[in-house]
Each structure stands twice: as structure tokens, then as C-alpha cells.
N, C-alpha and C positions, 0 to 999 in steps of 0.2 A: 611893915615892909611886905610887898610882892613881889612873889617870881616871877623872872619873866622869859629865861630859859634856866633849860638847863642841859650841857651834854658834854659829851666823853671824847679825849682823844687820845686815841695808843700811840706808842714810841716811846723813846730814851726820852726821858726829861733832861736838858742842857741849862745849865746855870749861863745868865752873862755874866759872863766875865769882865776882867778888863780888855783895854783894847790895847793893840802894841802897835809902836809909832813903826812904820816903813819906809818914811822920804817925806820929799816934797812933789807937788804935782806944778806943773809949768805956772800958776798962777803964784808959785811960792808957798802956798797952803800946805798942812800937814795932809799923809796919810796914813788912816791909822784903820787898822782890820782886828778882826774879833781877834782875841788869843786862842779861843777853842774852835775847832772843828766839828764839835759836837751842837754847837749854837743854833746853825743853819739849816739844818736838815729837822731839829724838833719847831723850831718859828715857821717852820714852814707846815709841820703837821698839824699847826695850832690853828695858823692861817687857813688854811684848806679847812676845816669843819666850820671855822668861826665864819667862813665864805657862806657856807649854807647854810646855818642860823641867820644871817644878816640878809641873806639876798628871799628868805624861806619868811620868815617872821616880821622882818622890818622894814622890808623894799630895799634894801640898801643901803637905806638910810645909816649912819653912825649914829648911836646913842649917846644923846648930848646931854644929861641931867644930874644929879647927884645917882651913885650908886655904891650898892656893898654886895661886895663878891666873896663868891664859896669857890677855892682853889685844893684839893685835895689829891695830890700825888702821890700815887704807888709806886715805888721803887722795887727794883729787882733785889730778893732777900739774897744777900750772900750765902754760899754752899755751906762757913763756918758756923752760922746764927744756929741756935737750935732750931730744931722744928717740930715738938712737943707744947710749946710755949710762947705767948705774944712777947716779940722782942722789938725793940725802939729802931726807926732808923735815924742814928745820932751820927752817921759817918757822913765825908762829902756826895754831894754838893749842898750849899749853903740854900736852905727852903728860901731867903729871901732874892737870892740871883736867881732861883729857878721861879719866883712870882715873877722878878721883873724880864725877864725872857718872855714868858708867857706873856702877860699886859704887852709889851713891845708887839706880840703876834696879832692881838686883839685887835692893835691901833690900826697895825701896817693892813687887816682885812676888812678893813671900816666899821667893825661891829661896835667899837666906841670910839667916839670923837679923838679925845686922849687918856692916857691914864692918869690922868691929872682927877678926870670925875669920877675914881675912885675912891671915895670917902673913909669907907670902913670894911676890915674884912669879918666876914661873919666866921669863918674859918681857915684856916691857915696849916696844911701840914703834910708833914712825907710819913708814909705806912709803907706795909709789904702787903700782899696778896694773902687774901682770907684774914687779917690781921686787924680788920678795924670794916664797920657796917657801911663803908664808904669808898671803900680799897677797891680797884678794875681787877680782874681775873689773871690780867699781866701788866707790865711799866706803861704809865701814861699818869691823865690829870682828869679827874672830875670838876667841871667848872660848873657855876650855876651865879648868875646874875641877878639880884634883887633891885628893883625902885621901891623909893618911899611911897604909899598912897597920899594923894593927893586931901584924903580926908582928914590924916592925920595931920 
């Protein structure tokens, strides 16, 4: 495997959620809107860096190949956690609604085709600050993108 980026975006991490139905639109179709408010404002901070990897490194282009992605989010420690001691973040939101948040921001900035060529994750995890050699200084996600070499 090679990298082929790698970079940081600060903000609230937001899990997706489910969606909650609201009507029908004139074609009879359902309407259905995030359940959380918190959704929309972090796909958008995702969006916005993955803009400048993709337009910086790629041309634009979506990456369309197999890949495996390093996802590592820092959560804000709670005031009650000690702060003597590396403590787990095991409370919500669920690490796999805030992958699939993220991956949806990836798609919606063209930096991959879809999250479908995500293969394998080479890391997977929520930390606190100072709490792990990977953890941001404050709330956000370290993302880093691998392809297979072609040699192998």
C-alpha cells in the first residue's frame, strides 16, 4: 500500500444518522431530512478540505480505484473523564455513523468516485486530545487515503 494523501479537519464530528420522513413532495415522493443538526455543518468541514486535496493533488478528478482509508477522530473529552490517565471514548456517537458521515463528504467533494471503493480501513477510531499518537489538538478527524501499488 501507498499514500496518497493525508490531512486534518477540525469540527464536531456528527454521526449520520437516520433520516425522519416529513410528507410528500408534489410528485408523491417521500421527504425525508437528516434527524440531526449536527450532520450538516461537519460534511461540510469535510467537504471543504477534501475540496483542496482533490482540486491540489488530483485535478479534480474523483478517485476511482480500490482503496483503504485511515479515519481517526478526536472527540472532545468530557469534564467528568479523568485527566491523569488515557481514558476510552466508548460514549455516543457511534465511530461507524461518524465513518459514514465522513465517506458521504468525501463523495459529495469529488475526492472519491464513491464510497463503495473503499475496501478496507486500515484504522478505524474515536480518541481524546493528547490521548493517542494520532489524536488533533482539539474535535475533528485525521484522514489519510492509501492505494494498492500497482507492483504488488
Amino acid at each position: 500500500m501507498r499514500e496518497i494523501c493525508q490531512f486534518d479537519v477540525f469540527g464536531m464530528p456528527a454521526p449520520q444518522g437516520s433520516k425522519k420522513f416529513v410528507g410528500t413532495n408534489a410528485a408523491g415522493r417521500g421527504i425525508l431530512v437528516e434527524s440531526s443538526k449536527k450532520v450538516k455543518p461537519w460534511r461540510q468541514d469535510v467537504k471543504s478540505e477534501a475540496l483542496v486535496i482533490s482540486r491540489h493533488l488530483f485535478d479534480g478528478v474523483p478517485l476511482d480505484r480500490p482503496l483503504w482509508v485511515s479515519m481517526v477522530f478526536t472527540m472532545p473529552k468530557p469534564a467528568s473523564a479523568p485527566k491523569r490517565r488515557k481514558t476510552w471514548a466508548d460514549k455516543k456517537p457511534d465511530l461507524s455513523k461518524l465513518a459514514r458521515s465522513t465517506e458521504d463528504a468525501l463523495v459529495d467533494a469529488g475526492l472519491i468516485k464513491d464510497d463503495s471503493r473503499i475496501v478496507e480501513y486500515v484504522r478505524l477510531a474515536k480518541v481524546f486530545p493528547g490521548e493517542d499518537q494520532q489524536a488533533l489538538r482539539s474535535p475533528g478527524v485525521s484522514i489519510t487515503l492509501y492505494v494498492q501499488d500497482d507492483a504488488e
